[in-house]
C-alpha positions, 0 to 999 in steps of 0.5 A: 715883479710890478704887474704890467701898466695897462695898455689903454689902446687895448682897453680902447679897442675893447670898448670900440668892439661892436656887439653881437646883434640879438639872436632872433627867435627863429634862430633861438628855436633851431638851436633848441631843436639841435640841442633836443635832439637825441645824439646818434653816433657813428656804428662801428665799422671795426666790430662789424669787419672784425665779426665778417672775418672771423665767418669768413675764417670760418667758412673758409675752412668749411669750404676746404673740407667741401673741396676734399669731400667732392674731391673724395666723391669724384675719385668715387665717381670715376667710370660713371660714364662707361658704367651708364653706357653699358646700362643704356645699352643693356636697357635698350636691349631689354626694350627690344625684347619686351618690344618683341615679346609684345608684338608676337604675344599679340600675333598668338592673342590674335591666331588663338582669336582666330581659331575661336571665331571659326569655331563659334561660326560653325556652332552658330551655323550648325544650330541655324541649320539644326533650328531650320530642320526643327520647323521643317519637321523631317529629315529625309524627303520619303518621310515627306512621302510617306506622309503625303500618301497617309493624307491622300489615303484619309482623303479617299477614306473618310468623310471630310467637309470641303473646309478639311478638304481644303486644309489637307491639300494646303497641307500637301502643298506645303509637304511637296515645297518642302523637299528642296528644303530638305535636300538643301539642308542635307547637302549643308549639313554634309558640307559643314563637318569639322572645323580646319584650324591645324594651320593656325595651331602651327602658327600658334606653336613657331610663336611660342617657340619664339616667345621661348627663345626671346624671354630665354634672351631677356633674363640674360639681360636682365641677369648682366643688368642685375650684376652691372647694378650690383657691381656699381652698388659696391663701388658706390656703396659709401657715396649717400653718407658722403651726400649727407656729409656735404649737405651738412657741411653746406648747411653750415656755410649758409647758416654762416652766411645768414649770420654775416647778412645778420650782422650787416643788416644790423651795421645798415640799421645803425648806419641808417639811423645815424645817417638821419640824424646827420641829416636832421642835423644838417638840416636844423644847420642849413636853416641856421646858415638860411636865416644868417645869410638873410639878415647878412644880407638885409645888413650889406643892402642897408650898407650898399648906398655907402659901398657905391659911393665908395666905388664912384671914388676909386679910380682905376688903375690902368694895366693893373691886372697885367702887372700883376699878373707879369709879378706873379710869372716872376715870383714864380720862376724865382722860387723854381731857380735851383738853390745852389745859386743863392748858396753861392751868393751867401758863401761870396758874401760871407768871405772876408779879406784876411790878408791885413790881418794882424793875427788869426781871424775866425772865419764863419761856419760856412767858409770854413775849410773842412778837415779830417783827422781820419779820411772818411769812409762812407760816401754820401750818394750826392746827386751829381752837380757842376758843369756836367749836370743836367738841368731840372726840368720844369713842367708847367699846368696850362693854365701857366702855359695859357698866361705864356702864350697870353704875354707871348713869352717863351715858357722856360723847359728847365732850370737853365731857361729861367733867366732869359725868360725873366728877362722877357717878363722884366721887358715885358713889365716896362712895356706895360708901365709905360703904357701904364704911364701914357694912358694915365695921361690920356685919361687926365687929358679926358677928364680935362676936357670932359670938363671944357666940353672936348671929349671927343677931340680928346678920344680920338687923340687918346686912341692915337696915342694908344694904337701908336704905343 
């Protein structure tokens, strides 16, 4: 086969394609910068939730032996209140007793210091007294006499110079004040005699009689303290080795805690350094889009003059957005109407007039009567359709709602009220075009008499006719 003449319009469009401006240098060096960069891909999300299941298999499982362990631990558990009830309570008493036997060990410390302080009084007062007699030199007041009489005598027969005259009656003054002492002292030492501590030696023995029955008291208590200890002891004998069970099963749920924390710190790591990379990226692209957006710009102000021009020569069509805006409803409700309707049409006009025919016509496909050799069995669950139908409803967004309202036109609640609503909309399409129509003149005749120097006659005539429409 020939090959193909060329087409010289293409090859006139080819050489009319205007060429790419230059690259600038800042714009060359971003590219390189992208291009240098060390890519950096997504972490995967996968291998790290696959990682996390399986520690939170493995953990679960751990998890359900702790709960029949603590679930074992609390069946040996079981009684612990009335088993610390009854230690408080005998506790409490063994404090009273103790409190007891304090209390009258201190009453007897006591007595027994009694009896002691009396007895070293005595003793203190018995050597006072007995140091008293010694300096007094005599026990009885005839030794005191007989000696008075022997200096009295060695007076009368010696010879004694007045100096030892003097000193022997001295002598024996001091000798006659010197019998009270010793009655004194007599009468002291008669009323002193034995200490009487008998009453306090009684006290001293009702407490420790006392102090027998208390202690008999308190090993009872601490004899029933020992049986409730040991009796708790054998119920609770294998609960440490449950402890320590537990806690080695706790320790490797948080060592498979630390490795799921491992694991995601490390994903975070990569998520980090991927995420700035995409920054960079996006950075280096956002320069990028900077400077063309920039030099698009230095383009459309040298084109603007051009542009302006341009504007000043079209003119403004009247009424336009409403137009469109009423075509836009019309479209829209068309393509809302139910399809049977335009099946009907298609069926109608594909119906063609067999009663002049000569011989057997074939009618098309969809005006074809349907036959069956065999009755069908299975009934397709065909929507209901026909007279007794319900209409489909329609709901609208507001914003259609607001351009209903806008062109005060009653917005359709089914399928059934969308013809009289186009026929709103049709009516409502020719009251613009004839404003349309009246205010295209009313802008000719503006110009017009813009030019003749009449503008505002014109205005006024114009907002006449604009109100009056």
């Amino acid at each position: 086969m020939a090959p193909k003449k060329a087409d010289p319009k293409a090859a006139a469009k080819k050489e009319e394609k205007p060429k790419r401006p230059e690259m600038s240098a800042e714009m060359k060096e971003l590219k390189e910068k992208e291009k240098n960069l060390v890519k950096v891909g997504a972490p995967d999300r996968t291998k790290l939730d696959e990682v996390t299941a399986d520690i939170q298999k493995q953990t679960e499982g751990l998890q359900e032996k702790l709960q029949k362990l603590n679930a074992k631990i609390q069946d040996k558990s079981q009684g612990k209140e009335e088993h610390f009830r009854m230690k408080e309570e005998i506790r409490s008493k063994l404090d009273a007793y103790s409190a007891k036997i304090d209390e009258l060990e201190k009453v007897r410390s006591s007595l027994m210091g009694g009896i002691k302080d009396k007895q070293n009084e005595a003793r203190e007062r018995r050597g006072e007294l007995n140091t008293m007699k010694k300096k007094l030199g005599f026990d009885d007041v005839k030794e005191i006499d007989q000696r008075i009489r022997e200096i009295e005598y060695q007076m009368q027969t010696e010879s004694l110079t007045i100096k030892q005259e003097k000193d022997l009656m001295i002598k024996i003054k001091e000798l006659k004040a010197s019998k009270p002492l010793v009655n004194k002292y007599a009468k002291m030492e008669g009323e002193q005699g034995p200490v009487d501590v008998t009453g306090m030696r009684d006290n001293i023995d009702e407490i420790k009689a006392q102090l027998s029955e208390v202690r008999e008291a308190k090993k009872l208590q601490q004899a029933a303290y020992s049986k409730l200890i040991e009796a708790r002891q054998k119920v609770m004998g294998d609960v440490p080795e449950l402890f320590q069970e537990r806690e080695g099963l706790n320790l490797q749920v948080r060592a498979l805690y630390a490795k799921r924390q491992e694991a995601r710190d490390a994903f975070n790591t990569e998520q980090r350094g991927y995420n700035a990379y995409s920054s960079e990226v996006r950075n280096l692209r956002n320069d990028r889009y900077r400077i063309e957006r920039a030099e698009k710009q230095k383009e459309w102000e040298s084109t603007r003059g051009d542009r302006d021009a341009e504007d000043t020569a079209t003119v403004e069509v009247p009424f336009f957005s409403e137009l469109q805006y009423l075509d836009n409803m019309i479209r829209h409700l068309k393509g809302l109407q139910p399809k049977e309707a335009e099946e009907e049409k298609k069926v109608e006009a594909a119906k063609i007039d067999t009663s002049k025919a000569p011989g057997e016509v074939l009618l098309a496909k969809g005006a074809r009567e349907e036959e069956f050799f065999f009755a069908p069995t299975k009934k397709k669950n065909l929507k209901k359709k026909g007279p007794g139908a319900k209409p489909k409803t329609i709901s609208h967004d507001l914003q259609t709602l607001a351009f209903f309202d806008e062109y005060k036109v009653s917005a359709p609640g089914d399928v059934s009220a969308i013809p009289k609503t186009l026929e709103e909309l049709n009516a409502k399409v020719e009251e613009f075009k004839v404003k349309q129509t009246k205010k295209i003149e009313a802008d000719k005749k503006k110009a017009e008499a813009k030019a003749a120097g009449k503008e505002v006659e014109v205005e006024a005539t114009a907002e006449a006719e604009t109100e009056a429409a």
